[in-house]
MIFI-271197 format. One record per residue: x, y, z of N, C-alpha, C in turn; residue in one letter. Coordinates in steps of 0.1 Angstrom, whole numbers, plus 2048, in hexadecimal, padded with zeros to 3 digits. Atoms other than C-alpha are relative to their C-alpha. Example, Ala and Ser with C-alpha at 12.3 -4.5 7.8 and 13.67 -1.06 7.14 Angstrom:
2
8097F480087B7D384E80980C800a7F77F58008897F58477F880B808s
//
This chain:
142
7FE7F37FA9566B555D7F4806806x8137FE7FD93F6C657380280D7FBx7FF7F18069356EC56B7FB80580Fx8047FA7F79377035887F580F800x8067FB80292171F58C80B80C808x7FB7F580193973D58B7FA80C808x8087F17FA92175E5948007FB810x8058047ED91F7645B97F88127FAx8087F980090B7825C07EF7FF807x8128047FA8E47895D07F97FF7F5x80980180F8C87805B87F580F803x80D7F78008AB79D5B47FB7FC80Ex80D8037F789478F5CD80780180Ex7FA7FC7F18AF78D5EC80580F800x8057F28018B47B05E07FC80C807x8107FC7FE8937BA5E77FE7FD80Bx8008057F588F7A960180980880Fx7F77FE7F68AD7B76147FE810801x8037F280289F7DB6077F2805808x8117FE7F88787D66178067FF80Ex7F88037F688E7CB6357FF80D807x7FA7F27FA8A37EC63A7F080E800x80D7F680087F7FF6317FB80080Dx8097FE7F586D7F264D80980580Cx7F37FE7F28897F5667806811800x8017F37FD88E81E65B7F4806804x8077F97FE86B82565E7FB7FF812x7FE7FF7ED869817684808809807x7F77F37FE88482F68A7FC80D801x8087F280187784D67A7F2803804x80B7FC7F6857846691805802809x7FA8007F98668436AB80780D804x7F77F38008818606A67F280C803x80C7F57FD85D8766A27FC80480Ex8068007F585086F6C280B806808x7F87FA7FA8738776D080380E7FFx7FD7F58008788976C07F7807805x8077F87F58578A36CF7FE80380Fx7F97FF7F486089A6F180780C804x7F77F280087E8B06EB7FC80D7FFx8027F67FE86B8CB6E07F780680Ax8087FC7F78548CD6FD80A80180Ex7F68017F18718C671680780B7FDx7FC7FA80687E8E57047FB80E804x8087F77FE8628FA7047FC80480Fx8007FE7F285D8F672D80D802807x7F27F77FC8828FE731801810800x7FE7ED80687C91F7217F4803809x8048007F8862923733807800810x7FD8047F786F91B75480F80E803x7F87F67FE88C9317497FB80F802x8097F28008769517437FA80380Ex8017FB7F186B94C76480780380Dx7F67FD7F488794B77980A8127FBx8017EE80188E96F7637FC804802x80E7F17FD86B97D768805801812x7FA7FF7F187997279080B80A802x7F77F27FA89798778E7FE80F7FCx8077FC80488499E77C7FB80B80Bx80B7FD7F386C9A579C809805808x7F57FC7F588A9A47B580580C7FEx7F97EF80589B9C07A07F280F801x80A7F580687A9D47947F280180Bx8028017F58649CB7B47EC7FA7F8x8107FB8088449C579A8067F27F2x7FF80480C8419AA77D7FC80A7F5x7FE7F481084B9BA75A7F17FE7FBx80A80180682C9C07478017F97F5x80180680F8229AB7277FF80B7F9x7FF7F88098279B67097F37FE7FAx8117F58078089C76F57FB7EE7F5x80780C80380499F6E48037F5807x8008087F680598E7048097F0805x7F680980082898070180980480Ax7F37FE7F784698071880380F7FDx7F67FA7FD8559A172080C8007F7x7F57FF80586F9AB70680C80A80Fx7F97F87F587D9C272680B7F3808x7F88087FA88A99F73480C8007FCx7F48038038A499E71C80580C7FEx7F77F87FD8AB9C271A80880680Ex7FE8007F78B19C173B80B7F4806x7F480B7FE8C99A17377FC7F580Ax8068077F78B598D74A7FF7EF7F4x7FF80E80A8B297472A8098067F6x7F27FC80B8D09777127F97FE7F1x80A80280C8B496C6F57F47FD804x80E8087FE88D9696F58017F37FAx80680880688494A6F67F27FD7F8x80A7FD80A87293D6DC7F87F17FBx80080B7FF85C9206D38067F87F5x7F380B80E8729016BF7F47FF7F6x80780580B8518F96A87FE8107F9x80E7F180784091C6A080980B800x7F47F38018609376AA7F580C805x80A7F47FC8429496BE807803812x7FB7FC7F084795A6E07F77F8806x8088057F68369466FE7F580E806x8097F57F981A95970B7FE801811x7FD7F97F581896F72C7F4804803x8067F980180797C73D800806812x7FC7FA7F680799175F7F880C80Ax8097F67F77F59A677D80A80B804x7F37F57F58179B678C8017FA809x7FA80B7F681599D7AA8047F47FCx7FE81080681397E7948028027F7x7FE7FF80D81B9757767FD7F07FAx80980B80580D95175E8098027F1x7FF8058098239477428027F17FBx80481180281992772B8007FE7F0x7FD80481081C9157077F77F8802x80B81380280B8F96F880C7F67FDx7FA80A80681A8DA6F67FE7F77F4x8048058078208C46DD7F87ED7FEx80B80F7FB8098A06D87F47FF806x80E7FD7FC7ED8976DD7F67FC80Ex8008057F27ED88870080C807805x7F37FA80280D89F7068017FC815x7F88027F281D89272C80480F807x7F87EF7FC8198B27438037FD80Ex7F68007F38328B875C7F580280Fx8057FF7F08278B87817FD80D804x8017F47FE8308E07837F48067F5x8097F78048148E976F7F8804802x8047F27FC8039047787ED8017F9x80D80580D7DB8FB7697F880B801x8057EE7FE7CB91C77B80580B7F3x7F77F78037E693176D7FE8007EEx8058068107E091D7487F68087F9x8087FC8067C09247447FC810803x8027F58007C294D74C8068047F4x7F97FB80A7D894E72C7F77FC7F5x80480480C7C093A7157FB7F2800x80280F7FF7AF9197148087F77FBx7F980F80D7C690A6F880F80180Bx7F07FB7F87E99137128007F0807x7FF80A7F77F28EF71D80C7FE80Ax7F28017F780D8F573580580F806x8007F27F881191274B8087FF80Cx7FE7FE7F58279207667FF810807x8067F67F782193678180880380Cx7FA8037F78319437A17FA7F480Bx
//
């Protein structure tokens, strides 16, 4: 008679094995995913941006004069009571206003991006940047 070996099942060590596996393969991921969510929030933050300016534009058209900054050198709350932005935007990391800033013919709003080599758009504005502050990496302007 022979004797079969009954148990089926993984032993410990294929396990283990199949556990260091799934490890390495979420943590490439959740690098990865990092790098993407920063992306987003910079492609985010130059939307708003980009938006605030095409209000501070209708802004001008209407009022003949860019709105004045507000007294800590942030956007114009007037844009939105004036319905020009339905909400300030605001930044995704920090929940701060972008900063402003304005003569009455012109006007220079800009953020920082995020990273440490951060990819800047073509429209940016590098004059305009540095009148708000050295650390301001991304700026637009008329």
């Amino acid at each position: 008679m022979s004797i079969k070996n009954t148990k089926r099942g993984f032993t410990l060590i294929e396990l283990l094995v199949v556990i260091a596996i799934i490890g390495i393969l979420s943590g490439v991921v959740l690098a990865s995913l990092a790098a993407a969510r920063e992306r987003a929030r910079n492609s985010q933050r130059i939307s708003d941006l980009r938006q605030i300016a095409l209000a501070l534009e209708l802004d001008n058209d209407a009022a003949g004069t860019y709105a004045p900054a507000d007294p800590d050198s942030t956007v114009p709350d007037i844009l939105q009571t004036r319905g020009y932005l339905p909400t300030m935007p605001l930044d995704p990391t920090t929940d701060a206003q972008y900063s402003y800033s304005t003569t009455g013919t012109t006007y220079c709003v800009g953020t920082n991006l995020e990273g440490t080599t951060p990819a800047i758009p073509r429209n940016h504005n590098a004059a305009c940047a540095t009148s708000l502050g050295p650390t301001i990496d991304y700026a637009i302007a008329p």
